[in-house]
N, C-alpha and C positions, 0 to 999 in steps of 0.2 A: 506292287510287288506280287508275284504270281506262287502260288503253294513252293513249284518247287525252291524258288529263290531263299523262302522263308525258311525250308527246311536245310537249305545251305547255311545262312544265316543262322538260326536255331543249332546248329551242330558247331558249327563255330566258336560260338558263345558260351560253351558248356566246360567246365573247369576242367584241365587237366587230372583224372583220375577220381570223375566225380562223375563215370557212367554208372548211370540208374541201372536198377533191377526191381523185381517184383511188383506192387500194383501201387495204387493210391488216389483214392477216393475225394473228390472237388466237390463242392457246393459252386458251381458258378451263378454271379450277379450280374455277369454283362450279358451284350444282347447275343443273339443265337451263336451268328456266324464265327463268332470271335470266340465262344466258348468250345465249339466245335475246332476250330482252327487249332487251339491252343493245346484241346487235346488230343489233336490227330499230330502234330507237328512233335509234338513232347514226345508221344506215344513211340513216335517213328524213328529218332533223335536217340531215345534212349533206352530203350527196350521194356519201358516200363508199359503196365497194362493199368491206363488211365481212364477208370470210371468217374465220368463227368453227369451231376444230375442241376438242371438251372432252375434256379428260383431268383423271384427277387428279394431284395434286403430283408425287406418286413419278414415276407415267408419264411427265409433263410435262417434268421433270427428265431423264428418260433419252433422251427424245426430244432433246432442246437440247444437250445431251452428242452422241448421234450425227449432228446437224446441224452442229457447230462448224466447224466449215471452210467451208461451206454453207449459212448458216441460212435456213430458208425461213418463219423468224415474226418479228412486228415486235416482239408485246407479249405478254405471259405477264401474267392477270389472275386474281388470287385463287388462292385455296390455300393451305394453310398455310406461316408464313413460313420455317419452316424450309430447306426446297427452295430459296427463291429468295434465302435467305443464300448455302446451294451456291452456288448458280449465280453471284452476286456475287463468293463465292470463285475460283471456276474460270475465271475471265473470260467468263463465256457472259452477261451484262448488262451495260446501259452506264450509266456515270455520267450521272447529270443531276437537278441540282438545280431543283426546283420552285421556283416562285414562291409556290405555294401553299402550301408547308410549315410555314410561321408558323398556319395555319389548321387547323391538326390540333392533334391530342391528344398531348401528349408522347411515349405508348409509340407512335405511328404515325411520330415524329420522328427516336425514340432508334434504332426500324428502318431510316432510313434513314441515321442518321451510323456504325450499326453495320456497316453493308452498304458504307463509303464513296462512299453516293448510288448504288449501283445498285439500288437497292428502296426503295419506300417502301410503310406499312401502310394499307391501305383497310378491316380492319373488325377487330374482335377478337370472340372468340367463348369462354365455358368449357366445359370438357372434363366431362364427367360422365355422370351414364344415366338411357335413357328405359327407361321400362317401360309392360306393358299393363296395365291394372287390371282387366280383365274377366278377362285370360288369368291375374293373380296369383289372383284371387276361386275361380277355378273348380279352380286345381289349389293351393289354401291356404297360398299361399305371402307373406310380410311384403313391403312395399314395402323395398328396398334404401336402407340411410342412407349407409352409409359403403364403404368400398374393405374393408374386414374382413367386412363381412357378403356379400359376392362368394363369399367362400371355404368357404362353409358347405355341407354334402353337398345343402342341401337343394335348390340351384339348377341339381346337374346337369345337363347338356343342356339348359340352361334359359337358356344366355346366348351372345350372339354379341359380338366384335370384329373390327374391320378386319386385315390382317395390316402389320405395321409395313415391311416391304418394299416393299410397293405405295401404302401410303395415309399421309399426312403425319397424320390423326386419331389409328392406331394410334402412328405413333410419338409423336406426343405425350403418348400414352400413359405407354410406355416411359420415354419421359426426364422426364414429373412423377412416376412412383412412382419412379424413382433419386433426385432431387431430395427426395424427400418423404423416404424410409424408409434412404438408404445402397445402393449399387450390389447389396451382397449380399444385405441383405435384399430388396431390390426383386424380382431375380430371384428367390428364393425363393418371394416372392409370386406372383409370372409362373406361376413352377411347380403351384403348387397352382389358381391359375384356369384353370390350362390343363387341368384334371380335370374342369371345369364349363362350356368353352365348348364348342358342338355344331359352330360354323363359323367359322374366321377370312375373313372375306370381301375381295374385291378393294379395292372403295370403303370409303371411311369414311361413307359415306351408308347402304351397304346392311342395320347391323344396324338404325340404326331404322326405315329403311321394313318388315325383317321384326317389329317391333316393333308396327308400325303393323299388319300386316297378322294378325296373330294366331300368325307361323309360328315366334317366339322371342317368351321371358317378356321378357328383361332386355337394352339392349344399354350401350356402353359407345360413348358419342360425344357430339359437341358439344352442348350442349343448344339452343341455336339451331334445330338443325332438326327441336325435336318440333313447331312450332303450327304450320308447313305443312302436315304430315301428318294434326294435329287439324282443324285448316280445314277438309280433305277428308272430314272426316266418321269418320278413325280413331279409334278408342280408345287414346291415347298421349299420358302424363305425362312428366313430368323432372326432376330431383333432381341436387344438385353435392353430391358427398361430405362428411364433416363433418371429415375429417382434413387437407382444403384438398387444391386441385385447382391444373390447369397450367390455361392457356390460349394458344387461336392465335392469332397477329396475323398475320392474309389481308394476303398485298401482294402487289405490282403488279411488273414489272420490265419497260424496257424492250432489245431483244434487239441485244447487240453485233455489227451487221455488217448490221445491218436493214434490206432494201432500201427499207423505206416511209419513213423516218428520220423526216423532219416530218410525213408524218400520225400516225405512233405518237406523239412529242412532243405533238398535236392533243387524240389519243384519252385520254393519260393527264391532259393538265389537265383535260381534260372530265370523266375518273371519278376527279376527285378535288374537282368541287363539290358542294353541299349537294344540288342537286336529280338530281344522276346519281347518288349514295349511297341516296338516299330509293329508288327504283327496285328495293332489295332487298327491301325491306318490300310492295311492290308485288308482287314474284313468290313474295311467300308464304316472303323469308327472313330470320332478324331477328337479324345478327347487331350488335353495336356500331358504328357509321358512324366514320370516323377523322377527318370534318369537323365541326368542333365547333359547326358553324350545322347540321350539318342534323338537321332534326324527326326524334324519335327514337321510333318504333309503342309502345305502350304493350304489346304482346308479346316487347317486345327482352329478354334478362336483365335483371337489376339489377345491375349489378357491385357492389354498395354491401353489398346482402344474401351476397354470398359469398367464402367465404374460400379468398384464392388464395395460393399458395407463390409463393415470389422465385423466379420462372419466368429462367433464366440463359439468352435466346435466342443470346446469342455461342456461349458454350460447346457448346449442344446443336444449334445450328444452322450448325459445321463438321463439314465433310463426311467427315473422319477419325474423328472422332466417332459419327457416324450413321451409317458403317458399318459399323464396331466394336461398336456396340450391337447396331445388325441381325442384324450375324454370331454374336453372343453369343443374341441370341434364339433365331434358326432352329437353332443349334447343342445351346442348353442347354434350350429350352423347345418348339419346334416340334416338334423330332425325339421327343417322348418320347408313348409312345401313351396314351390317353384312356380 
């Protein structure tokens, strides 16, 4: 779908007598294009003057955290749901029940009765790795099936993850291999990949784009965002582990104390119809839409083909918890040399 199509679509979709005005201020957690998209399109749509600034979850989260007395954003959109359970927990989001919540997918519902309506989910994505296939071919290495074959000498230096501090990907990480394998073994596991990884990176974006790019064999991230990078012409596969994997559920919060209040209330019924969803798949990102009308890219996963663990988003996405892990990470697994 080409900008203007979207901005046909986008105008379509906008409630009878619900034309925007004034400004409102976004925290975006998805990746560029799509942040961009979203507020050139809205911008255009509605007359609104939409300052859009991208961080990811983690960042996004610490920013809102040092804003709370002060908040200077209206809407925190996308990222993994985790963060923006925090945030629900901490009081840094406000209650408000959609009208449009009947129109989603359960697990985007169940995010929001979990959060007591200060979040609701806009897309879900599985957690798993992309790899190159030119870059496996040339240094003779197996395509990776599962979370065991990670640990093999053979992929030294040969695989990148986010750092679960900074990036809501890594920890999602974290908290499906506890889930999967037992807290102890999980870290045990952490341990031995930490001998194979070359870079924990900032974003949860950055191991596949070095994936894409030829400068790491294997990364460890959503799989969603391998066919933007194949679009572009990369050399980059992706594969969900066989021992069952976690997944994100992207949601939206809107920010307690918000000076835009009803345009934010505006912005969030807008990115929670069929055709402000479809707009992902436009900027080249395919993760599951949480609107159960809108048309789904035949690039999206299959949730159907893969097998996911009873991902516990309460439990892993208080904030006692995730920091507890985190601190147990950088403690038991970060500090230890490569």
């Amino acid at each position: 779908m080409k900008m203007k199509q979207c901005l046909v679509a986008a105008a379509a979709c906008l409630c009878a007598g619900a034309w925007a005005q004034g400004q409102i201020n976004i925290i975006c957690s998805v990746q560029a294009e799509w942040c961009n998209m979203i507020g050139t399109v809205y911008a255009r749509t509605t007359g609104t003057k939409v300052n859009v600034s991208m961080k990811g979850s983690g960042e996004a989260l610490a920013q809102l955290i040092a804003e709370k007395e002060n908040p200077k954003t209206d809407v925190w959109f996308g990222g993994t749901g985790d963060p923006h359970l925090q945030a629900a927990e901490q009081g840094l989001s406000l209650e408000y029940k959609s009208p449009s919540l009947s129109q989603l997918y359960p697990w985007a519902q169940q995010q929001a009765q979990q959060a007591g309506f200060k979040t609701v989910g806009i897309y879900s994505g599985p957690l798993g790795f992309g790899y190159n296939p030119e870059l496996l071919a040339k240094k003779k290495l197996a395509v990776p099936k599962s979370w065991a074959d990670l640990l093999k000498p053979d992929y030294k230096g040969d695989i990148q993850v986010a750092n679960p501090g900074s990036s809501g990907t890594a920890y999602t990480m974290v908290a499906t291999l506890v889930q999967l394998m037992g807290e102890d073994k999980a870290f045990e596991y952490l341990k031995g990949l930490h001998r194979n990884v070359s870079q924990y990176t900032r974003s949860g974006t950055g191991p596949i784009k070095a994936v894409a790019r030829g400068e790491t064999a294997v990364s460890i991230s959503f799989v969603h965002d391998g066919p933007g990078e194949k679009m572009n012409g990369f050399p980059v596969e992706t594969i969900t582990p066989i021992e069952g994997t976690g997944a994100e559920i992207g949601s939206m919060s809107i920010i307690k104390g918000a000076r835009n209040l009803e345009a934010a209330k505006k912005f969030y019924e807008w990115a929670l119809t069929p055709a402000a969803q479809e707009m992902a798949a436009a900027a080249k990102q395919f993760q599951l839409p949480s609107n159960k009308s809108a048309k789904n890219d035949p690039r999206i996963p299959d949730f159907k083909k893969i097998k996911f663990i009873n991902y516990d988003y309460a439990k892993y996405g208080a904030s006692a918890e995730r920091r507890r892990l985190i601190a147990k990470w950088e403690k038991d697994v970060n500090s230890l040399p490569r």
